[in-house]
C-alpha positions in Angstrom: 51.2 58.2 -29.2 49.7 57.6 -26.0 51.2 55.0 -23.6 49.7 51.9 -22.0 51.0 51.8 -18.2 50.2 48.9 -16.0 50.0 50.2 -12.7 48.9 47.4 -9.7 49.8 46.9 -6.1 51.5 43.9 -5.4 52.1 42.0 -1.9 56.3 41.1 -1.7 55.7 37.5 -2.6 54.2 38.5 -6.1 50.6 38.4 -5.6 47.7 40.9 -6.9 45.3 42.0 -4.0 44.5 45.6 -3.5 43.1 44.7 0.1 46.4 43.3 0.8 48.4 46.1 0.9 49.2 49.0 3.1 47.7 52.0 2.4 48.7 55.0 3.4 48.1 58.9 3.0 51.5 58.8 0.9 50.1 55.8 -1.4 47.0 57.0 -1.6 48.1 60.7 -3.0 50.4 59.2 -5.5 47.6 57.1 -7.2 45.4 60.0 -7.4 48.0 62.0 -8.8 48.6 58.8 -11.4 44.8 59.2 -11.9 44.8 63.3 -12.7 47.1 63.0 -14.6 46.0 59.8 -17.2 43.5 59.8 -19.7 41.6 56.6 -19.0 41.8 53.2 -16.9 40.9 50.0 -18.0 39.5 47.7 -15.3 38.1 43.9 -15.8 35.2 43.0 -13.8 36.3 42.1 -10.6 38.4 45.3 -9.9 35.6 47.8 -11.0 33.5 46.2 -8.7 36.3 46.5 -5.8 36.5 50.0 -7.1 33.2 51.3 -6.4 33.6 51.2 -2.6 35.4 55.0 -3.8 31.7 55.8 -4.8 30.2 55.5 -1.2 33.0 57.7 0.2 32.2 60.4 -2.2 29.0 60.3 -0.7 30.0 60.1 3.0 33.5 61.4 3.3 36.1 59.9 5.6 37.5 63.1 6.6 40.5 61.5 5.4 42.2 64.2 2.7 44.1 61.6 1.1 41.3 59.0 0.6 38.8 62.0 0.0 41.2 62.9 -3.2 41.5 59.3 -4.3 37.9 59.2 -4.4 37.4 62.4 -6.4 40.3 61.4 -8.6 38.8 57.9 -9.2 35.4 59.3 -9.8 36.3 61.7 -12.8 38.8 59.9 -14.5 37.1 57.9 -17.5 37.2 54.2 -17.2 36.3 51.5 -19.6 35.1 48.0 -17.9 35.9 44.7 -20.1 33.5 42.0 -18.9 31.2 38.9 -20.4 28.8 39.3 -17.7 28.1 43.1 -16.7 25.4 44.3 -18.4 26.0 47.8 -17.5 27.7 50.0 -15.2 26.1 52.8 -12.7 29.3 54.6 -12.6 29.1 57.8 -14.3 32.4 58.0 -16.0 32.6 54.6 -16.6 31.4 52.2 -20.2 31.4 48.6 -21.1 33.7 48.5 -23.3 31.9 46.7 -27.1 34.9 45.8 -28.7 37.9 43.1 -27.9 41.0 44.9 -25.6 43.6 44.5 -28.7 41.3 46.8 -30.4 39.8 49.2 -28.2 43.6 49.7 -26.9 44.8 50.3 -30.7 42.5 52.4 -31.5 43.1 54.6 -27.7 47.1 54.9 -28.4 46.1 56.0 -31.6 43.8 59.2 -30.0 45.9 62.5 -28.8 45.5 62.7 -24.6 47.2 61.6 -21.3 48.5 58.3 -21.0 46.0 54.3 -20.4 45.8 53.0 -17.4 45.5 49.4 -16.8 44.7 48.8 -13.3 43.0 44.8 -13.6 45.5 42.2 -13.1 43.5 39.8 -15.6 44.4 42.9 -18.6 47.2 43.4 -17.6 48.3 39.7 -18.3 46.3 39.9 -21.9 48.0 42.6 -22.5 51.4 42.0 -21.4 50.5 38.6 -24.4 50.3 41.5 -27.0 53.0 43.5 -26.1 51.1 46.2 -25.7 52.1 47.5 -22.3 54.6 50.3 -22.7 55.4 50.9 -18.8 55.0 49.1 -15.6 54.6 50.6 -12.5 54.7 47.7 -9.9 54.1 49.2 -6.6 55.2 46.3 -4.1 54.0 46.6 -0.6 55.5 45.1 2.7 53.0 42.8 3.1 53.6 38.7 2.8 50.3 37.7 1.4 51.1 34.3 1.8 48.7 33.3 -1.7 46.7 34.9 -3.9 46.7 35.7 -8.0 50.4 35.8 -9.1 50.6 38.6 -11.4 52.3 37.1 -14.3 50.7 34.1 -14.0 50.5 31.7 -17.5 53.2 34.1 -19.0 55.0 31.6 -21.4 57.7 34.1 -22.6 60.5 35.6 -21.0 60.5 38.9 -20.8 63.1 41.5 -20.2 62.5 44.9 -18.4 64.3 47.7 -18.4 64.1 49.5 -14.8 63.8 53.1 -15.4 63.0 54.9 -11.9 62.1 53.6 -8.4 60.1 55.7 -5.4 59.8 54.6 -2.3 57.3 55.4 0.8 57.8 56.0 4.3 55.3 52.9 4.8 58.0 50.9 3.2 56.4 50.5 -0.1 58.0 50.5 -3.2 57.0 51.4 -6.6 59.1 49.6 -9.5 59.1 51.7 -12.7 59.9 49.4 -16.1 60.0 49.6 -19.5 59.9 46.5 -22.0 63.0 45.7 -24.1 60.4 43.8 -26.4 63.8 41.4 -25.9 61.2 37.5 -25.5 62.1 34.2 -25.8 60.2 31.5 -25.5 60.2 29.5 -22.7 61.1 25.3 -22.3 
């Protein structure tokens, strides 16, 4: 069965912001190695749209090997968009997605392939709701943001991870690899 891995930058005081962050040749070539080697990413709205800026350096290179592989990794990987108000998308490899997330990520663990990505901080909460995340991958940055969107914002049980593997950059960075114990409790 294919697994759902939440994979999102984060600032060191919790907050979601992929312009926030610092990245670097080293950060960059992880997430399009993350990207080569997945089957899919799942984006909401607001992050495909902060996305497509990879489209325009396709076009018009940076010259920057890292970024220039992101951008090709980014491009080809499919991606599925949830959103009430996109009508369509001009990305090539990308779809609306026409059914509710529970479903359409039931029905993809279900298909043989690489791994789900979930890359949208607003999915990633729905579907940390269902239990349906199987790892995170919480690469935190050394960056205080100051505010922002807490990722596990209006989480109302407890949740216990298991940490499985760390990697750290030279930039500082730190990526936080865990695994659910599916141990919740409610919280008072």
């Amino acid at each position: 069965m294919r697994k759902v891995i939440a994979a999102i930058n984060m600032t060191l005081d919790g907050f979601c912001d992929h312009t926030a962050g610092i990245p670097d040749e080293e950060i960059h070539q992880h997430y399009a190695e993350l990207l080569d080697n997945a089957g899919v990413v799942l984006y909401g709205r607001i992050t495909y749209q902060l996305m497509q800026f990879w489209q325009e350096l396709l076009k018009n290179p940076s010259g920057e090997k890292t970024m220039d592989d992101f951008a090709m990794a980014i491009d080809k990987i499919p991606k599925i968009i949830f959103s009430h108000t996109l009508k369509n998308v001009e990305w090539e490899s990308a779809k609306l997605a026409n059914r509710a997330l529970e479903e359409e990520v039931l029905e993809l663990k279900q298909q043989p392939g690489r791994d789900i990505l979930v890359g949208s901080r607003s999915l990633i909460i729905q579907l940390m709701k269902l239990n349906l995340i199987d790892e995170y991958q919480l690469c935190i940055h050394p960056v205080v943001a100051g505010s922002g969107l807490p990722l596990f914002e209006n989480i109302n049980d407890r949740t216990i991870l298991k940490l499985i593997k760390t990697k750290t950059f030279g930039g500082g960075a730190v990526t936080l690899y865990y695994e659910p114990t599916n141990e919740k409790t409610t919280n008072r």
